[in-house]
C-alpha positions in Angstrom: 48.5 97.2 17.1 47.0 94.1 15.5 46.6 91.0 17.6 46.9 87.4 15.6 44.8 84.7 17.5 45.8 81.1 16.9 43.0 78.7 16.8 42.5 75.5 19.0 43.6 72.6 17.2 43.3 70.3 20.6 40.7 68.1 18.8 42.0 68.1 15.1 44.0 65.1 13.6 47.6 65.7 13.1 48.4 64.1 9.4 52.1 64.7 10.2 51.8 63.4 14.2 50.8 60.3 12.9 53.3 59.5 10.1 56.1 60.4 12.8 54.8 58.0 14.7 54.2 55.1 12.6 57.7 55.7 11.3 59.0 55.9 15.0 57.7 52.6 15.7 57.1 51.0 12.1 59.5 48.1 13.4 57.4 47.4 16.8 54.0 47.0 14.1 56.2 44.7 11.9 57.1 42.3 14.3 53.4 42.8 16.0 51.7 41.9 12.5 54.6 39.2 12.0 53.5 37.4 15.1 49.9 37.5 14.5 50.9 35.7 11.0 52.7 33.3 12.2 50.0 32.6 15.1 47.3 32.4 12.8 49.4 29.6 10.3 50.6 27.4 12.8 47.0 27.5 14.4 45.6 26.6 10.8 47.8 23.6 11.0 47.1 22.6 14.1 43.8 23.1 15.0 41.5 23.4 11.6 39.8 20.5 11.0 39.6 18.7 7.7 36.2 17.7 5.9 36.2 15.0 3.8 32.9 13.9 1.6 31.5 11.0 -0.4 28.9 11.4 -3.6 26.4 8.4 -3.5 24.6 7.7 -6.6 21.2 7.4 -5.8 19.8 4.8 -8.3 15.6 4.6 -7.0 16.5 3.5 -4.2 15.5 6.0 -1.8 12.8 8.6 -2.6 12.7 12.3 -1.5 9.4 11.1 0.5 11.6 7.8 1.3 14.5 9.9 2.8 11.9 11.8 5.1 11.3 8.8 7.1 15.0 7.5 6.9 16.5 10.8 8.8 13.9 9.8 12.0 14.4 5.9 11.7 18.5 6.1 11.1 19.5 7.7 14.2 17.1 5.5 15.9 19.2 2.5 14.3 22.5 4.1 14.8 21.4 3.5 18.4 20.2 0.2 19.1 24.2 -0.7 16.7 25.9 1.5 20.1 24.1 -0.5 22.6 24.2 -4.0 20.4 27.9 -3.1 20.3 27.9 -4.1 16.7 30.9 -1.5 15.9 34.6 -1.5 15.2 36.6 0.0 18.0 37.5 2.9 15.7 33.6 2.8 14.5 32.5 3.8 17.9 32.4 8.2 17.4 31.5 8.4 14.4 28.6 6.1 15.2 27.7 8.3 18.1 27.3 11.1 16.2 24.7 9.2 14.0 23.0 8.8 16.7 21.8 12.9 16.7 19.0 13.3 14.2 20.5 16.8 13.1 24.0 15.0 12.2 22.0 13.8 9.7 20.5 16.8 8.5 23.8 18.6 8.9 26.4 16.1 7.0 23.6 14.3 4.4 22.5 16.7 1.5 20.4 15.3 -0.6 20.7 16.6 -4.7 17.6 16.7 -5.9 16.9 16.4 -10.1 15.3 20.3 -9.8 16.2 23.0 -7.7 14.1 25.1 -5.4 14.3 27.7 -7.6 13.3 25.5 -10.9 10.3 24.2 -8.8 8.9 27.9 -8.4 9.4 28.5 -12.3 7.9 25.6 -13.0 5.0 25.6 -10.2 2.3 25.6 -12.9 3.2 22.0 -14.0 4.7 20.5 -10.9 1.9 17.9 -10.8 3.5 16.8 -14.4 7.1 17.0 -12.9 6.0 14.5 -9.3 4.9 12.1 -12.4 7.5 12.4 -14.5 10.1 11.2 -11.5 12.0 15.2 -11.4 11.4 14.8 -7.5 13.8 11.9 -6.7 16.8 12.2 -5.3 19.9 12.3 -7.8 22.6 11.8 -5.2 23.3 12.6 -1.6 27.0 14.1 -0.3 28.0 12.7 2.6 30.8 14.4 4.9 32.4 13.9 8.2 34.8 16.5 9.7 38.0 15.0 11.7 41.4 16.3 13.3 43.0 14.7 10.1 43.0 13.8 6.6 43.0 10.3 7.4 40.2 10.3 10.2 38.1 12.4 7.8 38.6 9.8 5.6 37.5 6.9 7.9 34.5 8.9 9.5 32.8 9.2 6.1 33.4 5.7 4.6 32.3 4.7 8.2 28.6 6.8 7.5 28.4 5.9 3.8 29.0 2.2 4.8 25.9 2.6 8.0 23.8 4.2 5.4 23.9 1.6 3.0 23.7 -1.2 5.5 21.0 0.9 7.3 18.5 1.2 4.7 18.4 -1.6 3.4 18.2 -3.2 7.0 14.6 -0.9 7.5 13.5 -2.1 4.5 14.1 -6.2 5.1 12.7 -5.2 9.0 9.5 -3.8 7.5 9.3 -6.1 4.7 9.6 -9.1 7.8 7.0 -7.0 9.8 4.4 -7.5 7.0 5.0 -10.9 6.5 4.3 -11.4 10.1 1.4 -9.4 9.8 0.4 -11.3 7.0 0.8 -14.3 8.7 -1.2 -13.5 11.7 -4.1 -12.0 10.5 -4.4 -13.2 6.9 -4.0 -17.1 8.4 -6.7 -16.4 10.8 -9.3 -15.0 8.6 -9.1 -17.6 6.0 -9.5 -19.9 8.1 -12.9 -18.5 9.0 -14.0 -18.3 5.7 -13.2 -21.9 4.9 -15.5 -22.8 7.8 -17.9 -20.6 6.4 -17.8 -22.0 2.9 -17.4 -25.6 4.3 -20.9 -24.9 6.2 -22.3 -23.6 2.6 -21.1 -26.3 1.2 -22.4 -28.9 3.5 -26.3 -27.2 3.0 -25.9 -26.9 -0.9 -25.2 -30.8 -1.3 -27.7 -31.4 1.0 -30.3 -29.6 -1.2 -28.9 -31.4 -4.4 -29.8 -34.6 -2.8 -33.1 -33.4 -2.0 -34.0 -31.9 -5.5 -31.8 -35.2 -6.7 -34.9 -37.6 -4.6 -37.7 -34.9 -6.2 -36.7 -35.7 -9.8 -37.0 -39.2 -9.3 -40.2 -39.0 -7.4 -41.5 -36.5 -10.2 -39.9 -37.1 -13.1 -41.9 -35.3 -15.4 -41.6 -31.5 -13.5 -38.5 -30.9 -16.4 -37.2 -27.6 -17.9 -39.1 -27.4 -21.4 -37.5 -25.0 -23.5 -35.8 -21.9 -22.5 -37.0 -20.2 -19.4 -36.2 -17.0 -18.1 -33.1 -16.8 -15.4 -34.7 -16.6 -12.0 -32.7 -15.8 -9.0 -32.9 -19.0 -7.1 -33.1 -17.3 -3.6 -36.0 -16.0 -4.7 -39.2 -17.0 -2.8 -40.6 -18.5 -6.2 -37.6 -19.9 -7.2 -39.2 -23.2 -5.4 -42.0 -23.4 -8.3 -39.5 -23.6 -11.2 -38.5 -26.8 -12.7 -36.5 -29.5 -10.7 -34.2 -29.6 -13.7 -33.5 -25.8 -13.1 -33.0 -25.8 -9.2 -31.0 -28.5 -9.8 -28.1 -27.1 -12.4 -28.4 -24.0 -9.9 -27.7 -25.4 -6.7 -25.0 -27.9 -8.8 -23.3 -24.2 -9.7 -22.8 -22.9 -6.5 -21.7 -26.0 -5.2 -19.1 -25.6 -7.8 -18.1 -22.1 -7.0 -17.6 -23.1 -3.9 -15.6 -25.6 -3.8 -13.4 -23.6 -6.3 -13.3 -21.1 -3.6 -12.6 -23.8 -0.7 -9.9 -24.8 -2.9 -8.1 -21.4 -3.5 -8.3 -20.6 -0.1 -7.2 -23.8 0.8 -3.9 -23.2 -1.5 -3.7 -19.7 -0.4 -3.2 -21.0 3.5 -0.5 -23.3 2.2 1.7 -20.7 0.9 1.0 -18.4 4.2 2.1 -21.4 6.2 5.1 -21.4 3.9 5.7 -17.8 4.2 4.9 -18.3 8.7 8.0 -21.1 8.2 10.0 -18.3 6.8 9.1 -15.3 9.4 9.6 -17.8 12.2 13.4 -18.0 12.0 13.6 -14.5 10.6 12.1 -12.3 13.4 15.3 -13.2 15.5 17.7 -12.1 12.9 16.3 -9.1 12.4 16.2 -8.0 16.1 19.9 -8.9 16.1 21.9 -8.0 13.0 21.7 -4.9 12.0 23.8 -5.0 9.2 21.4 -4.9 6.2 23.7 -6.3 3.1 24.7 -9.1 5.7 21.3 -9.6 7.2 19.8 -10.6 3.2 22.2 -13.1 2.9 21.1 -14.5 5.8 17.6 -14.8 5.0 18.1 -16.0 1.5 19.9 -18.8 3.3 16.8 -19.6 5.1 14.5 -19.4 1.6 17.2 -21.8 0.0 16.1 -24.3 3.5 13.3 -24.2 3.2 13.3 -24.6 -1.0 15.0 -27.7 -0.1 12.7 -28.9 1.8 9.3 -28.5 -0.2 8.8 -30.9 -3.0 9.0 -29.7 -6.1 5.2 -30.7 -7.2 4.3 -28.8 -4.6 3.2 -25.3 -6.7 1.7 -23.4 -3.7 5.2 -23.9 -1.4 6.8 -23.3 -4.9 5.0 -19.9 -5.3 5.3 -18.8 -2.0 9.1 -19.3 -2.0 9.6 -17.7 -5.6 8.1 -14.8 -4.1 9.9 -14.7 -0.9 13.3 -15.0 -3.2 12.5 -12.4 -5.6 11.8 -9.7 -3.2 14.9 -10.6 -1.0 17.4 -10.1 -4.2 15.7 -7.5 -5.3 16.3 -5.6 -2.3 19.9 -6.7 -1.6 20.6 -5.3 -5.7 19.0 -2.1 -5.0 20.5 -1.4 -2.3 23.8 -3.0 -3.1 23.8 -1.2 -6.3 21.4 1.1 -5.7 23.2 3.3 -3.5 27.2 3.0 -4.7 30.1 5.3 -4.4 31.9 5.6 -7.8 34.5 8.2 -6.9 37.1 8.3 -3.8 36.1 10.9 -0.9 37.3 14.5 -1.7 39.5 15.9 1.6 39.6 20.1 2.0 40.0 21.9 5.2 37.1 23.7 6.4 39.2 26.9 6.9 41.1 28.7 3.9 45.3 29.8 5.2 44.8 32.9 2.9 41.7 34.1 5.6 43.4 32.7 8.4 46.5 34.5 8.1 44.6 37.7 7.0 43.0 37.5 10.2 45.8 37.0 11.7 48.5 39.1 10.3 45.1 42.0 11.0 45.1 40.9 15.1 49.0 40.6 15.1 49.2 44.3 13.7 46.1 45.8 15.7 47.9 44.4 18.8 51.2 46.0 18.3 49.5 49.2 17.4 47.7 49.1 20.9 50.8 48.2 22.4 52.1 51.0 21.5 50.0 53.7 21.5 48.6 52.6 25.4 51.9 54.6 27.0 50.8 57.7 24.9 47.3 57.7 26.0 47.9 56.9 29.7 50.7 59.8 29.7 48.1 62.4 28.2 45.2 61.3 31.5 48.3 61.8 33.8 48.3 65.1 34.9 50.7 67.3 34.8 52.2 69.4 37.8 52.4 73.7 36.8 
């Protein structure tokens, strides 16, 4: 007699187990995956956040080398606004986040005219590319997330408006800094060297008079002739004729008080220039509103342009210098840095992914749900 043996199938998977059981409970998975769905969409709406961002055109006015510096000095500024309290009441976040150097990093991408990757093909002539301008900065995209559309919206106008203000606020403080550097030390040393050159002078005219009184007491030591040019601190520079000395010592007297005389000018316009720094140190240490701090300071130029006569070319200089760079920097930054198309609004989060993700969970749950009674039924054990 033959004997048939069956073999263990304990650990094989059961095709036909399975499909029973997903058609058993096909409803239970349905409203499982149903639920995750609708989870996952009403979440989107309510708790995704939306990202708005702003293109600025950068015409020159900040350099890739330039915008280095700005990322350290910005936050810095976005600071000293918070505790100036120089803000809008709905300013007063978005400012705070300025105030973290990687906000900055994170929300400001600056487009630059090559890529990284054009820079590697193109590494053999990149000396060529620096002097042709291919490293500046084309634009920079500046976003701000937000709860809404709307305070999306504000956050970035908010940032593009401190950036503009911002840098063109460092530049005016730096371009004040050197003035007052220029004032202090420039003033100073010129006026040694006009004491110096007044002391020159002083021992020149001195030794005209005396060669003057040795031409009338000798009047026949005269040049005769041409002569060869003899440096006249020369030890035998004494034996040439009094003629000679004379037209050489009358030179340097000359070119000297040329040079007492443009130094003499040159500390005219630097006390012009101290006249200007004087009022504008404490604007800059309180508004720090660039756009609005220029006007401010061309109002003091315009003052002071009053008050100089108009005969008077060394104030006239000095305040035809002070005026050109102040509205050259209020049109490149003004125009310089300008925002030619309305912020673009998207949610950082996709709905199709969302309720992917969702609708996945919602059905992974229900099957879980479902199968936990089968699995804790097979542990229990059962009695013989």
């Amino acid at each position: 007699m033959q004997t048939q043996t069956t073999p263990d199938n304990d650990d094989s998977i059961d095709l036909l187990a399975i499909f029973d059981f997903l058609t058993q409970r096909w409803k239970q998975l349905a409203m499982g995956a149903g639920g995750g769905l609708v989870v996952a969409v009403l979440g989107w709406f309510a708790l995704v956040n939306y990202q708005a961002q702003v293109v600025l055109v950068n015409q020159g006015a900040i350099s890739f080398v330039g915008w280095k510096s700005y990322t350290q000095s910005l936050p810095l500024l976005a600071g000293q606004v918070l505790q100036a309290e120089q803000f809008k009441p709905d300013e007063k976040n978005q400012i705070e986040r300025m105030v973290q150097t990687q906000w900055w990093s994170q929300n400001v991408k600056p487009t630059l005219l090559l890529s990284k990757a054009d820079t590697k093909d193109l590494a053999s002539v990149s000396k060529a590319m620096t002097d042709n301008g291919s490293d500046n900065i084309v634009n920079f995209v500046v976003s701000a997330t937000a709860s809404s559309k709307d305070r999306a919206e504000q956050d970035v106008a908010i940032a593009t408006r401190f950036m503009q203000q911002g840098v063109a606020y460092l530049s005016l403080q730096n371009m004040v800094s050197n003035y007052e550097a220029q004032v202090l030390n420039t003033e100073s040393e010129l006026r040694a060297r006009i004491t110096q050159v007044r002391i020159e002078l002083k021992f020149l005219q001195e030794r005209a008079k005396n060669l003057e009184n040795l031409q009338r007491r000798f009047p026949g030591n005269s040049a005769v002739g041409s002569q060869q040019v003899v440096d006249l601190a020369d030890s035998n520079a004494k034996y040439m004729p009094i003629s000679t000395q004379l037209v050489a010592v009358q030179s340097d007297i000359n070119a000297n008080e040329e040079q007492l005389t443009r130094m003499q000018d040159q500390l005219a316009r630097i006390q012009v220039t101290r006249d200007f720094v004087t009022p504008a140190l404490p604007l800059v240490a309180k508004e720090f509103n660039g756009l609005a701090l220029v006007d401010q300071l061309l109002a003091i130029e315009a003052d002071l342009r009053k008050k100089a006569p108009a005969e008077d070319s060394n104030a006239q200089q000095a305040l035809n210098t002070l005026q050109a760079q102040l509205i050259s920097t209020k049109t490149f930054f003004s125009k310089g840095l300008e925002s030619r198309l309305a912020p673009s609004v998207r949610k950082t989060f996709g709905m199709i992914p969302a309720a992917a993700i969702g609708l996945f969970l919602g059905l992974l749950l229900a099957l879980a749900w479902a199968v936990w009674p089968l699995l804790m039924q097979r542990r229990t054990p059962t009695s013989a």
